[in-house]
C-alpha positions in Angstrom: 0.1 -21.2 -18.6 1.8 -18.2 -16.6 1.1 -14.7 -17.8 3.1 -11.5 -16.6 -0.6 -9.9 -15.7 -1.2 -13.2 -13.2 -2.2 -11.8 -9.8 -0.5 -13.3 -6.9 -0.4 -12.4 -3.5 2.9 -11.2 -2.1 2.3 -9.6 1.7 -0.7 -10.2 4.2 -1.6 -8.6 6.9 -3.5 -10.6 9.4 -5.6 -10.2 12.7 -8.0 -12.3 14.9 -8.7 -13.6 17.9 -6.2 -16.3 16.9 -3.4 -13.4 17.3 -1.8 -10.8 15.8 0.4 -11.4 11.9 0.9 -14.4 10.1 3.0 -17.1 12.7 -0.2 -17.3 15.0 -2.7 -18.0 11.7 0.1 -20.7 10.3 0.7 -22.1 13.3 -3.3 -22.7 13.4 -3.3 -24.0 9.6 -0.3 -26.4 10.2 -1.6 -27.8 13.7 -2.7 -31.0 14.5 -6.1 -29.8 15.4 -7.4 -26.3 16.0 -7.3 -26.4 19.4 -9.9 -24.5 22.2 -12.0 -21.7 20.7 -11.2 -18.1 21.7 -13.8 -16.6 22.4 -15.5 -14.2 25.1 -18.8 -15.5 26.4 -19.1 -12.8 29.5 -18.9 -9.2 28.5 -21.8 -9.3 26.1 -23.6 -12.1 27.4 -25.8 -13.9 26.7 -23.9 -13.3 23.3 -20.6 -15.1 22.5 -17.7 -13.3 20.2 -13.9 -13.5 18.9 -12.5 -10.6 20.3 -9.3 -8.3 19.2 -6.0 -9.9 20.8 -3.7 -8.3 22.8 -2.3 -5.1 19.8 0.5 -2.8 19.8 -0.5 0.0 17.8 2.7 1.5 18.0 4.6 -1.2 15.9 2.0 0.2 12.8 1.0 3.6 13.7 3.8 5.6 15.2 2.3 8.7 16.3 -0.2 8.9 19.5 -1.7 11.5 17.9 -3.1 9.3 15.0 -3.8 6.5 17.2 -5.9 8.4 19.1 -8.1 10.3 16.9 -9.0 6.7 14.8 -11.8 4.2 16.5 -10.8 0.8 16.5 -12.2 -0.1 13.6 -9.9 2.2 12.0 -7.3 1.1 14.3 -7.3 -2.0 13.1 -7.8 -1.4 9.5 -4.6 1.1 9.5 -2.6 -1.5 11.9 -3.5 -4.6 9.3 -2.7 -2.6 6.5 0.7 -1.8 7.7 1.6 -5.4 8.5 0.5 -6.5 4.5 3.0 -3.4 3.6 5.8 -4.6 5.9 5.6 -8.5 5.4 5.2 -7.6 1.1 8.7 -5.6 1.6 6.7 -2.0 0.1 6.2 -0.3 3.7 9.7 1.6 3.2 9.3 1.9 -1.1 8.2 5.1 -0.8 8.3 5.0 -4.9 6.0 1.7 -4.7 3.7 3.1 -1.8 2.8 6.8 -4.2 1.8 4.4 -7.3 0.2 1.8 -5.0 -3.6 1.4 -5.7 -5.8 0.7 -2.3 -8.9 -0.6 -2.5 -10.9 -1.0 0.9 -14.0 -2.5 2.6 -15.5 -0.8 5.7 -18.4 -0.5 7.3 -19.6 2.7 9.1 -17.8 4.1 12.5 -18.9 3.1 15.7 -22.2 5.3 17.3 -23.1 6.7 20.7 -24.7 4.5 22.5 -25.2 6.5 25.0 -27.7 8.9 22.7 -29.0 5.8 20.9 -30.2 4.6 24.7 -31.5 8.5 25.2 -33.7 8.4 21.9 -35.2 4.9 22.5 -36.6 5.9 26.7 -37.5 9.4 25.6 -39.4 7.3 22.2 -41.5 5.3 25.0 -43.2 8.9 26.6 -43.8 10.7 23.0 -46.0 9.6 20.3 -44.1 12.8 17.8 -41.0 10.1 17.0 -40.1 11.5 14.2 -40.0 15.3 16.1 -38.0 13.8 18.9 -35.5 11.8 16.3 -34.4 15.4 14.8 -34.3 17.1 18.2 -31.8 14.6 20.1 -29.5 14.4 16.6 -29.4 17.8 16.4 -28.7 18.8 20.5 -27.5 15.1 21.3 -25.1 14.0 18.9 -21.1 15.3 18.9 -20.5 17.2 15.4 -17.1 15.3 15.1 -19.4 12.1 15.3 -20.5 12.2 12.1 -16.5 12.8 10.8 -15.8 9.4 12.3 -19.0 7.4 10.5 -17.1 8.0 7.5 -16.5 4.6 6.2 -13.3 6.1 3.7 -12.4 7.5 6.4 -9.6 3.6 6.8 -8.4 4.5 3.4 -8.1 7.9 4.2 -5.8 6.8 7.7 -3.9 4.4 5.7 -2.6 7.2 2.8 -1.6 9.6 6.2 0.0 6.8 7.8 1.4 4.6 5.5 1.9 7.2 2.6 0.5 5.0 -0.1 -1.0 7.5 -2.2 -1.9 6.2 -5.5 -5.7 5.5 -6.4 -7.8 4.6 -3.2 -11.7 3.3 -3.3 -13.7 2.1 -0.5 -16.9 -0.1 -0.7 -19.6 -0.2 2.0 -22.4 -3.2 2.2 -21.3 -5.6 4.2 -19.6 -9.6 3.0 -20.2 -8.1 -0.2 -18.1 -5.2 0.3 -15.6 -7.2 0.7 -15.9 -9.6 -2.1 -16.1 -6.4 -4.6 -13.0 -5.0 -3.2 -10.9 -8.1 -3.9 -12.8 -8.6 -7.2 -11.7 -5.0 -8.4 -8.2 -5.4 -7.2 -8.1 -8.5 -9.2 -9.8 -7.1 -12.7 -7.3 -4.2 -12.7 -4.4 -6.1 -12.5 -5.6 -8.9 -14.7 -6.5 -6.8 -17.4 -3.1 -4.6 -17.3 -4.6 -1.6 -15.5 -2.9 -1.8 -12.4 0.5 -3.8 -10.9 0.5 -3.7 -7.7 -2.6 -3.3 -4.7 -3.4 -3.2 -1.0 -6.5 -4.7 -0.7 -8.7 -5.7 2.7 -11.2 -4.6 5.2 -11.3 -4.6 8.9 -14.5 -5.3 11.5 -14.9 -4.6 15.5 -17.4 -7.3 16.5 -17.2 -6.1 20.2 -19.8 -3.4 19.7 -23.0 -3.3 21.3 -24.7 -1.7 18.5 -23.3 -4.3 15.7 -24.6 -7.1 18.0 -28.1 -5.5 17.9 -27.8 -4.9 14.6 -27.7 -8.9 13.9 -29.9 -9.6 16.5 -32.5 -7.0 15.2 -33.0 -9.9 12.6 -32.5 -13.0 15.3 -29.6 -14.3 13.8 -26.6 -13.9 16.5 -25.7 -17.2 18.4 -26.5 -17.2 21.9 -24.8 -18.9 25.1 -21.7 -20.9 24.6 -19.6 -21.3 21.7 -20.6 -24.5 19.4 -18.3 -25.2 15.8 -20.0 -24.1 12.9 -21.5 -26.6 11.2 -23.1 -27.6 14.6 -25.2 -24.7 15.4 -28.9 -24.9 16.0 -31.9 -22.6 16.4 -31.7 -23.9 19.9 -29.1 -21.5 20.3 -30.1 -18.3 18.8 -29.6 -17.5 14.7 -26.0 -18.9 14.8 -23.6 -16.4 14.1 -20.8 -15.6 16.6 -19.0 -12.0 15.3 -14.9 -11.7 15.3 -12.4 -8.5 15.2 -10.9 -9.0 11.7 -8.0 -7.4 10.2 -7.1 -8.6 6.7 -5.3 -6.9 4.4 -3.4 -8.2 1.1 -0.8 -6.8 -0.6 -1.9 -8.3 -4.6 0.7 -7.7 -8.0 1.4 -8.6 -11.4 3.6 -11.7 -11.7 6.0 -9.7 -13.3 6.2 -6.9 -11.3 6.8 -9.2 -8.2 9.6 -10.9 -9.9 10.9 -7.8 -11.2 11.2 -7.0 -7.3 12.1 -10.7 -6.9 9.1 -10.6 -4.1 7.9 -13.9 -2.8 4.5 -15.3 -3.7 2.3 -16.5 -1.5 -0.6 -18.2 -4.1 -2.1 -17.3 -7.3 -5.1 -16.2 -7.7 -7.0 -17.6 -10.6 -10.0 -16.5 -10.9 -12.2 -14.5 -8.7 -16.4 -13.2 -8.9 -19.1 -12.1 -6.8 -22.4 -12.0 -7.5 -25.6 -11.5 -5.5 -29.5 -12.0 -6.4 -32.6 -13.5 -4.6 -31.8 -17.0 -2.6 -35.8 -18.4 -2.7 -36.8 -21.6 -4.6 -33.1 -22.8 -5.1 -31.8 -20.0 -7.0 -28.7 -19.4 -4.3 -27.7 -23.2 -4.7 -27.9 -22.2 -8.7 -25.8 -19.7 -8.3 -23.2 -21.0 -5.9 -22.8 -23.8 -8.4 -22.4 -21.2 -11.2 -19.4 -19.5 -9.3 -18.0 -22.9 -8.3 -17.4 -23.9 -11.9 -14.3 -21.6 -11.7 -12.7 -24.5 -10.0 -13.8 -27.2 -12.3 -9.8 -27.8 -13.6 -8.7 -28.6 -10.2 -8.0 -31.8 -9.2 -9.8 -32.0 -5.8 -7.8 -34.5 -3.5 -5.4 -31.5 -2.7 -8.0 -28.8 -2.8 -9.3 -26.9 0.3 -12.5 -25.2 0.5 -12.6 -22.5 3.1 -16.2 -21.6 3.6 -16.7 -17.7 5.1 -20.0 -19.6 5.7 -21.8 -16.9 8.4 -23.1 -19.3 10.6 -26.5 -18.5 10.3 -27.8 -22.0 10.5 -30.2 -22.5 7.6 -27.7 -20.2 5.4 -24.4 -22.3 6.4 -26.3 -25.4 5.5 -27.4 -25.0 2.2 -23.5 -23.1 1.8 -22.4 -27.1 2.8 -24.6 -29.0 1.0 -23.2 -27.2 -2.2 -20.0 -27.5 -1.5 -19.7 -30.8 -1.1 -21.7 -31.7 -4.3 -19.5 -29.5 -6.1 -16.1 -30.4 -4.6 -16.3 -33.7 -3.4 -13.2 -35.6 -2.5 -11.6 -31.8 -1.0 -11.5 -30.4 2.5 -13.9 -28.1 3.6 -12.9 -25.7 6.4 -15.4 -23.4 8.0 -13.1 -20.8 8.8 -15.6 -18.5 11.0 -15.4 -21.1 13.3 -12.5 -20.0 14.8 -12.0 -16.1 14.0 -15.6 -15.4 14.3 -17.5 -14.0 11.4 -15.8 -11.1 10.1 -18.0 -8.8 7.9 -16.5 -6.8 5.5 -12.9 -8.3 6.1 -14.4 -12.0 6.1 -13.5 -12.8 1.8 -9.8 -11.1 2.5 -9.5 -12.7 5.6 -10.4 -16.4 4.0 -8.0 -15.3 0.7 -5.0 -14.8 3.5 -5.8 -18.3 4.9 -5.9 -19.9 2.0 -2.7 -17.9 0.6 -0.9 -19.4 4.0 -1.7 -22.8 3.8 -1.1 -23.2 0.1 2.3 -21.3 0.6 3.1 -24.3 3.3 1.7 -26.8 1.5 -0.1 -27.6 4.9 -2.8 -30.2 6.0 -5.4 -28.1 7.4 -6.9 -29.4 11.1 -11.1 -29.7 10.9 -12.1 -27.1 12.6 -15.4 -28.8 13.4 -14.4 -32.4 14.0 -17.3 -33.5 13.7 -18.6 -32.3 10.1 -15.3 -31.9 8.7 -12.6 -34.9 7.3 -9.1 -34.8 7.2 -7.1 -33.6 4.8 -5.4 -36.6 3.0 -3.1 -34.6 0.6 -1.2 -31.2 1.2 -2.6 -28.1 -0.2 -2.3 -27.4 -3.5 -5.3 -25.7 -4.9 -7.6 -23.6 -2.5 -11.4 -21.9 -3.0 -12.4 -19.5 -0.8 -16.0 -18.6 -0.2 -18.1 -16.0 1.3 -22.3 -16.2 1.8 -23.2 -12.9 2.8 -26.1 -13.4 5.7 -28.2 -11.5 4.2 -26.8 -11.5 0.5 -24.3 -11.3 -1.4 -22.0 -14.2 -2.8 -18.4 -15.0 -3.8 -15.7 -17.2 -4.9 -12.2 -17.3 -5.5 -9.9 -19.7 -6.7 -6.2 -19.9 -5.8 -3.0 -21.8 -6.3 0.1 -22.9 -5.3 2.7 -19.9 -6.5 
């Protein structure tokens, strides 16, 4: 039954390796098969990612000056934002921009390398670490450096920029930053407490320091690129990082037909949840969260998995999945954007919100542990399995 306080998603704003907006991602969902991987195997080698296409950051952020004083993660955060804004109709309702809620994922700001490779020779010739830690922060490091860590500091680039002004909260911890944000977005307009929301998150994989980062726990793919569900220790942890931008633009039924706005999908339900994953108790929980979709009939559902890649995670993520919704698709969408942190839950709620809103037949993505879609796409779930925790599901429909 429809309700006025149903939350559907109206504008999305998307970037990956597949390209920049939504034509590039549809013409993905609706092909025949998904084609060669992009991906760059060289600049960071012997580690493989999905880097940032070719952007114009004019066509979102007007003025140099703002350009330049973002990083790219910012960048591409502010840029995404403004595409959900334009392709929703609200970038130029300057009423709907000041009353516009903004909820945000981010991670930290990019770091100097150049002081983090300082720190770790001068480390080898000084037993006093902790001594030499404080000196080189305090002599090494640019004051305006610790300005740009600021992970609010998207939210903050997207009220200057974009002039949407109303509340604005921004979540840090990784997949599950993402999943919370969403989550929010959707409580507050469920329950009556909000009508209209720009909601995302936005990663730069093609940074040495996040690439250490996952390898510091051996869970980065090495070599050559491999589909997701085919990844093996023989190739390092697994994961292959992309450059995400996703951004939605989520309202109240009735204040989208009040607008007479188009609707991309439903979303009908919506949770995170996070705990300890030993002795089964992640396969408990995944099936806890998948019971949002028991209604839907599963011959026109697809499944996109943010499943990491991480090769022991991704195939316990499978093995519930297909207990759970047998007969649907499953798509491993980190497959071919690259796993996107943060942005990874938005980005698989913009998929899913595309290929539901052409009722397409989504191409395996790994043809070899993937079927065919027999049915167009009616119902969608969208997942996310943090690699190191965190979990969430959503639930979406045809608008």
């Amino acid at each position: 039954m429809k309700s006025d306080n149903d939350v559907v998603i109206t504008g999305i704003g998307i970037v990956t390796c597949q390209g920049v907006g939504k034509e590039p991602h549809v013409a993905l969902l609706s092909a025949a098969d998904a084609g060669a991987p992009k991906v760059e195997t060289e600049r960071f080698k012997p580690y493989p990612v999905h880097p940032m296409p070719e952007i114009d950051w004019s066509a979102q952020i007007a003025k140099r000056g703002d350009q330049r004083q973002m990083e790219n993660w910012q960048r591409l955060g502010v840029f995404s934002a403004g595409l959900a804004l334009d392709d929703a109709g609200l970038k130029t309702d300057a009423e709907a921009c000041a009353s516009m809620d903004m909820i945000v994922a981010a991670g930290g700001g990019e770091r100097d390398i150049k002081v983090d490779s300082l720190i770790v020779d001068e480390a080898l010739k000084r037993n006093d670490r902790e001594m030499l830690l404080n000196e080189k922060l305090t002599t090494e490091l640019r004051p305006t450096l610790f300005l740009a860590q600021l992970s609010n500091l998207v939210a903050g680039n997207i009220s200057i920029v974009h002039k949407v002004t109303g509340s604005s909260r921004t979540f840090m911890g990784e997949e599950a930053a993402g999943i919370s944000a969403v989550e929010t977005a959707f409580h507050r307009i469920k329950s009556g407490q909000s009508t209209h929301s720009l909601v995302g998150g936005a990663f730069v994989a093609e940074r040495a320091d996040i690439i250490l980062l996952v390898e510091g726990i051996r869970a980065h793919a090495t070599g050559g690129w491999h589909p997701l569900w085919s990844r093996s220790p023989h190739n390092g942890g697994g994961m292959i990082m992309g450059s995400v931008g996703a951004f939605l633009i989520l309202e109240s039924r009735a204040h989208a037909q009040a607008r007479d706005a188009h609707a991309y999908a439903t979303i009908d339900a919506i949770e995170g949840d996070r705990g300890n994953r030993d002795e089964g108790r992640l396969e408990k929980r995944l099936a806890r969260l998948a019971a949002h979709a028991s209604g839907i009939s599963k011959s026109d559902t697809v499944v996109f998995s943010g499943a990491s890649g991480l090769v022991d995670l991704a195939a316990r993520e499978k093995s519930v999945l297909e207990e759970q919704f047998a007969g649907a698709a499953i798509r491993g969408y980190g497959g071919v954007t690259g796993h996107g942190m943060e942005a990874q839950f938005p980005l698989g709620l913009a998929l899913a919100a595309l290929a539901l809103d052409g009722a397409a037949r989504v191409p395996a993505f790994d043809a070899e542990n993937e079927k065919p879609m027999t049915a167009a796409a009616k119902h969608a779930v969208v997942t996310t399995v943090g690699y190191t925790r965190g979990e969430g599901l959503a639930v979406l429909s045809a608008a």
